[in-house]
N, C-alpha and C positions, 0 to 999 in steps of 0.2 A: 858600690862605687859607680858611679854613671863613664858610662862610656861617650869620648866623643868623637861626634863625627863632623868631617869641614867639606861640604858642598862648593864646588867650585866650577865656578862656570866662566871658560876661560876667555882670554882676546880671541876675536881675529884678524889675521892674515889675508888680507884681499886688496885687489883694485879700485873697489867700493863696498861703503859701508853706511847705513843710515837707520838711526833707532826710530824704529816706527814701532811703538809698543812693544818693544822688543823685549820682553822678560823671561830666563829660565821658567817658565811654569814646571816642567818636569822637575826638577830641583824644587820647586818652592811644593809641590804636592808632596814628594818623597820626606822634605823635612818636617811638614807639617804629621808623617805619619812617624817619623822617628822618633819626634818629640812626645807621642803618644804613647811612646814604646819604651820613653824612661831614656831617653839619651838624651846627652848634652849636645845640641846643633848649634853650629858658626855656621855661615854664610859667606863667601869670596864670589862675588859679581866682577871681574874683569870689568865687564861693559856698563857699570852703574855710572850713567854719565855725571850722580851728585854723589860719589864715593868722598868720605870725607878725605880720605886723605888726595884725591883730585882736589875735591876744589879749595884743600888746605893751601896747596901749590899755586893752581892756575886762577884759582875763582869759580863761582857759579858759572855752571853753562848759561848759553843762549836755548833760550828753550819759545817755542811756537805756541801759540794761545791753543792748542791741541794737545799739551806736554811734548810733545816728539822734537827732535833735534841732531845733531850734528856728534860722533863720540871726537876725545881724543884721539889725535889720529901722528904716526911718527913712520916718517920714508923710511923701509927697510929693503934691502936687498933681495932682488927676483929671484925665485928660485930657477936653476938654471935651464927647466923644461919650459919657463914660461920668460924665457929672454926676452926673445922676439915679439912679445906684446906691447905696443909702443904706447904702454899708459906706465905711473909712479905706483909701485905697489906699498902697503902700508900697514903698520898693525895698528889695530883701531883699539881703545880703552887701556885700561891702566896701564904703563909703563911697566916695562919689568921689574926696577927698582922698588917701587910701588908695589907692584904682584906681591914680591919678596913681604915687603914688609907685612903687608893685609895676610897672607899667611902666615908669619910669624904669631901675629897679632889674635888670627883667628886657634891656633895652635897654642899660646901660653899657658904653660902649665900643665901639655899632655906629651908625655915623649914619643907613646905611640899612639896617633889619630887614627880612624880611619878617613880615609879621604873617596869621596866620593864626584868624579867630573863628568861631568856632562859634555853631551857634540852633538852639532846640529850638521852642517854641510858635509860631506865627506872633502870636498876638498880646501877646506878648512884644517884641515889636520895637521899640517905643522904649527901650529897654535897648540893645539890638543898638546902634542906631543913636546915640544918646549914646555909647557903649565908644569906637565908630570914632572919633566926633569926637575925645574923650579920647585917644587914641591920635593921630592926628594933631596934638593941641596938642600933645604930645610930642615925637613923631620925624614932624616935616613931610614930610621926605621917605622916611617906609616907602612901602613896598608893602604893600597889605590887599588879602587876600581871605577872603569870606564863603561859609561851607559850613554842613549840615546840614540840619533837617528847617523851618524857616521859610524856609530858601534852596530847599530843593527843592521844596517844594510851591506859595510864590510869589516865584519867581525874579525878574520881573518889579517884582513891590513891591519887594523888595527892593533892587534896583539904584535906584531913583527914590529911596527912602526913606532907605535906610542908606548910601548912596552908597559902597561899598569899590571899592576899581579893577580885583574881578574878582571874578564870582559865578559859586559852581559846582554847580548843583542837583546829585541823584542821590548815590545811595553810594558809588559805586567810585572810588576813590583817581587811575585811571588820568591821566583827565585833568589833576587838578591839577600832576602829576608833570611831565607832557609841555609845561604851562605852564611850572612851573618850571626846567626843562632850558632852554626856549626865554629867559624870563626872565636865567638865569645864562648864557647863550652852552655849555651844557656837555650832559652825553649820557649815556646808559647810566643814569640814574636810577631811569627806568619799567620796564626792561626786568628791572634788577637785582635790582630791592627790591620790587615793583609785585605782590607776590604774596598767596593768601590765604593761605597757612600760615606769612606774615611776619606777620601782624596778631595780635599781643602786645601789650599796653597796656603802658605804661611808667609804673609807678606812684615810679617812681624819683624821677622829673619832680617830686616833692612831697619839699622837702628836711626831712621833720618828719615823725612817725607819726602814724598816721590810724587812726580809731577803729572800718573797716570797709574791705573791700573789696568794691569792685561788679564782676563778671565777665559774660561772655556768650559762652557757649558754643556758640551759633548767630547766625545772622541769618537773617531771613525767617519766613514762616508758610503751612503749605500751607494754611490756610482765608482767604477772602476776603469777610471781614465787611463790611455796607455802610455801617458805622460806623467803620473800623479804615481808617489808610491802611498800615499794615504792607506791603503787595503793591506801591505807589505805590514805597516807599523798597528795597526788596529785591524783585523780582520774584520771586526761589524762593527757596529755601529752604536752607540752605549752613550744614552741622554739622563743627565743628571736631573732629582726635580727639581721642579720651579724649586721649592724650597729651601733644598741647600744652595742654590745661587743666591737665595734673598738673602741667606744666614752670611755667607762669602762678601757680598757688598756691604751689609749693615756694621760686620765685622773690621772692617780695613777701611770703611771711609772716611775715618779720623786719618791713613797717611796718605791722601791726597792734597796736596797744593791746589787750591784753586786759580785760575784762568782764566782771566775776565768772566769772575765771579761764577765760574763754574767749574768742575772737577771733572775729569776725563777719565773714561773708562771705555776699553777698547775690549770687543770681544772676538777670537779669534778662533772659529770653530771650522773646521771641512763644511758643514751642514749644518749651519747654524737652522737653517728656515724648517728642514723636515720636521712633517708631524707637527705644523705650529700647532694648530687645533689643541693638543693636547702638551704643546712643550715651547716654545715661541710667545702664544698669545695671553696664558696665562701667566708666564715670567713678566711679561713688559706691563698687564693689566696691573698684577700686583705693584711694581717698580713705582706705576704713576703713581700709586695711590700713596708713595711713603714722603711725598711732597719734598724731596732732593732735591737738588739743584745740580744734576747732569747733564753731561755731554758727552752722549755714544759714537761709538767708532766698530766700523766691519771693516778693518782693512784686507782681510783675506775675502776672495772672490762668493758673492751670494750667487746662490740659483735662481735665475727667473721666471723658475717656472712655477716655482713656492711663496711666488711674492702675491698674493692675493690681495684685493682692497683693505680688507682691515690689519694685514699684517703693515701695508705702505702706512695704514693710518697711523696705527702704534708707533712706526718709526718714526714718525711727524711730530705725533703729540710727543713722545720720549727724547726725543732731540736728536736724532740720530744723524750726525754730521757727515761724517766720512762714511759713503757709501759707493759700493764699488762690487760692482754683476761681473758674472763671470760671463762675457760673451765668447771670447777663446779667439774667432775666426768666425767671417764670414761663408768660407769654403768648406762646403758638406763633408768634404775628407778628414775634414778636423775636427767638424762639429761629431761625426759617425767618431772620432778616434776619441771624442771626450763622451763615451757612454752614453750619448743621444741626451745626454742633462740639459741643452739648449738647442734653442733652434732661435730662426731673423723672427717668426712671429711672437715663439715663449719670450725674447729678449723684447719686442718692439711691446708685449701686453706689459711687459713687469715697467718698462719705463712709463709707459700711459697711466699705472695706476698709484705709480710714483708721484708724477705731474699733479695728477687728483688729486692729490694727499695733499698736494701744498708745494710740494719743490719744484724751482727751479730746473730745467733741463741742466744747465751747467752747474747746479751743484751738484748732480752725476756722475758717477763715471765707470767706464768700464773697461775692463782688463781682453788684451788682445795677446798673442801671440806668437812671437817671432823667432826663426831659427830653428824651426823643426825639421828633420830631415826631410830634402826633398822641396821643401817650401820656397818658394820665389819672393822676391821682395813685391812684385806687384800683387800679388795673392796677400799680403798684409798691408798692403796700401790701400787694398779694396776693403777690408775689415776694420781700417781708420776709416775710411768714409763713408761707412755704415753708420761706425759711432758718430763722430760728427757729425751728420744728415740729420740724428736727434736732437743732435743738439747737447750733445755728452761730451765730457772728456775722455780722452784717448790714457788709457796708461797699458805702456808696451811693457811686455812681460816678457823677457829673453830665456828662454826655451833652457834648463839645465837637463842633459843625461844624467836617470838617474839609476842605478845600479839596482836590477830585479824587473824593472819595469817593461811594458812590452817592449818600445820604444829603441830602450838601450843597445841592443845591438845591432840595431839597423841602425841608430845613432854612430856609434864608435865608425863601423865599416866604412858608412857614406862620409865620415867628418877626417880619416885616418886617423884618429884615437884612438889611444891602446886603452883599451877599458880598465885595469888593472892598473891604471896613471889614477887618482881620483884629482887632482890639481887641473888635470885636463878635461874635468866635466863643468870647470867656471862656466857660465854664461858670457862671462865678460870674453872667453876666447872665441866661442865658435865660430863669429865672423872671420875668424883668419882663416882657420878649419873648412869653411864653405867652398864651394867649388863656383859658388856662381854670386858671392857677395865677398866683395872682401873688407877690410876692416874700416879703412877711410869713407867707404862709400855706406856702409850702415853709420856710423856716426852723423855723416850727412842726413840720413831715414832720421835720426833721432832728433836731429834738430829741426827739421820739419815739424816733424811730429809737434814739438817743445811750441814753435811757432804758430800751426795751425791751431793746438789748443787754446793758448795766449786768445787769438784772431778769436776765435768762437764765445770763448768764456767774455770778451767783451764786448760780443754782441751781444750774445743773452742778455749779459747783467745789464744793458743799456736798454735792452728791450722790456724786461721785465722787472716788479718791484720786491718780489720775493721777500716773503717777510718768514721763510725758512730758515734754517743752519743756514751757517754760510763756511764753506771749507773748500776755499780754490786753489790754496798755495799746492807745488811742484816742487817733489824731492828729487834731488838727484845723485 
């Protein structure tokens, strides 16, 4: 008899939310190994913004010639530690009524599932914790357990909070296997399947085509930023070969939607660039040659110190749209707090041999950092007009405390944050939290910011005839 198991990857609960390739990959790697292992796998995406029974109701989304887009979004009530934040807070993707059903639906015909959810934020977690309940008023007697990165980093909340009947911090698969063998009375699970060169996403899991793909072609990062828990959830660093990434995109490019006549595919690695020579240069040389008609995305921050001529070339020739350096900050105290991974000349060499390659300065961009403890708003106004002196776009990255990191407790102290609050490590709060920014007056920052990018992106593009990607829109 097959056993099944309902992957559930729940809403969230925030002040903002926006799918920018936003896929469970842990969920889609774990089904694709349980499928391996002889079980029946369902699939419950909360945040599938083409969930049939979404757009049974509202219709098709709005979706951007990049696939990304806008979720369902419905006002729900602050929780009462976050009154005082003068924005609408909101659960974004399926309705709960909807929830209900899609586990119903993913549930027919098993009285006891296991149920398997996923969490990314930690202060996301009354989401988590509602799903479970919801799931429970369903199939009283599943079995639930909770993974990922609000599970690994507080384990402990978790279990009190979200109450599932088994929480499994860390990334490796092992244990939950070795659970589930003891679980089912059965054997050879861990040993069989429990591998890394099983870990293939199963976009299959999604009976509908999708308007992107998200891949990752590593885990881990050799720098150990005191703001990044990346080191926390993968201790090192572990690159998949070129080859099973070929095998991964050949495999699932039938459920891409094309977009103006291209299909999008976002890759979202800590370290995508390390070791191209041997993991970078060959994946993308292969890619041209399977004559696709692609359109890549780095929405998570590159290093520029790994950006070398022929890698800028590859991302020219492969189309690589959205691209986006991790500059951090102009001020040494932050470039010294992000493990020496950049510096103004590694950032000023990687944009020049970007330029070479073919792009646009304003199809650029690069990630800045604000709201670190200690940090002034002119100390990140000087790191916008670094960027923009390129000729880049500015994208302001608000600073989350994140629990284990160096960070974090000189975070809480300087912010009065009770670390043990996880709702209180939003980004969206800590302007209140500041002693020397408050909330109205960084908004003000931001729309500058929105304004001066605008200002520059249409000089460039006046200046220049760029026959590159073109990817300038602004998410908010």
């Amino acid at each position: 008899m097959q056993h099944r198991a309902i992957l559930v990857n729940p809403p969230i609960y925030d002040f903002a939310a926006y799918d920018l390739f936003t896929k469970p990959l842990g969920l889609l790697h774990l089904g694709g190994l349980l499928q391996r292992a002889g079980f029946d796998v369902r699939l419950v995406d909360a945040l599938d913004r083409r969930h049939p029974l979404l757009t049974e109701r509202y219709g098709p989304p709005k979706v951007k010639h990049n696939g990304t887009g806008k979720y369902h979004t419905e006002v729900i009530s602050k929780p009462a530690v976050l009154s005082h934040i003068p924005r609408t807070y909101r659960r974004y993707g399926l309705p709960e009524d909807l929830f209900l059903q899609a586990i119903a639906v993913a549930g027919e015909g098993a009285s006891q599932p296991i149920v398997l959810v996923s969490s990314m934020m930690t202060y996301w977690w009354p989401a988590i914790a509602d799903a479970i309940c919801l799931v429970r008023e369903v199939f009283p007697k599943a079995t639930i357990a909770l993974g990922g990165v609000y599970a690994s980093l507080m384990p402990d909340h978790a279990r009190r909070h979200c109450m599932p009947d088994q929480v499994f911090p860390g990334t490796e698969p092992g244990k939950l296997f070795t659970w589930l063998e003891e679980l089912l009375g059965v054997s050879g699970i861990k040993d069989n399947y429990c591998r890394v060169e099983m870990l293939k996403p199963d976009y299959d899991l999604y009976n509908h085509p999708l308007d992107y793909l998200t891949l990752i072609t590593s885990v881990g990062c050799p720098f150990h930023c005191d703001y990044c828990a990346s080191g926390r959830l993968w201790p090192e660093l572990r690159q998949f070969p070129p080859e099973q990434m070929i095998e991964q995109i050949t495999r699932h490019v039938h459920k891409i939607n094309e977009h103006g006549r291209a299909k999008n595919i976002a890759f979202i690695d800590d370290a995508l660039l390390v070791h191209s020579e041997q993991h970078f240069e060959p994946l993308f040389t292969k890619i041209a040659s399977l004559g696709l008609n692609f359109r890549f995305h780095a929405p998570n921050g590159l290093h520029c110190r790994f950006i070398t001529d022929n890698v800028a070339r590859l991302m020219y020739e492969n189309r690589f749209e959205m691209i986006r350096l991790s500059y951090e900050a102009a001020d040494a105290r932050w470039q010294t707090a992000g493990n020496g991974k950049v510096s103004d000349q590694s950032f000023t060499t990687a944009v020049e041999r970007l330029v070479k390659a073919g792009y646009a300065p304003h199809e650029l961009q690069a990630y800045i950092l604000a709201g670190l403890p200690g940090q002034t708003l002119d100390e990140v106004a000087a790191s916008a007009r670094r960027v923009h002196q390129l000729g880049l776009m500015v994208r302001l990255c608000q600073y989350s405390p994140i629990p284990g990191t160096p960070l974090f407790k000189q975070t809480c102290r300087d912010y009065g944050i009770d670390p043990n609050e996880p709702l209180l490590h939003n980004n969206s709060v800590l302007p209140v939290f500041a002693q020397t920014v408050g909330f109205e007056q960084f908004e003000q920052f931001k729309a500058y910011i929105s304004r001066e990018n605008q200002r520059f992106s249409a000089a460039s593009a006046s200046a220049t005839t760029g026959n590159g990607p073109k990817e300038a829109s602004v998410e908010h």
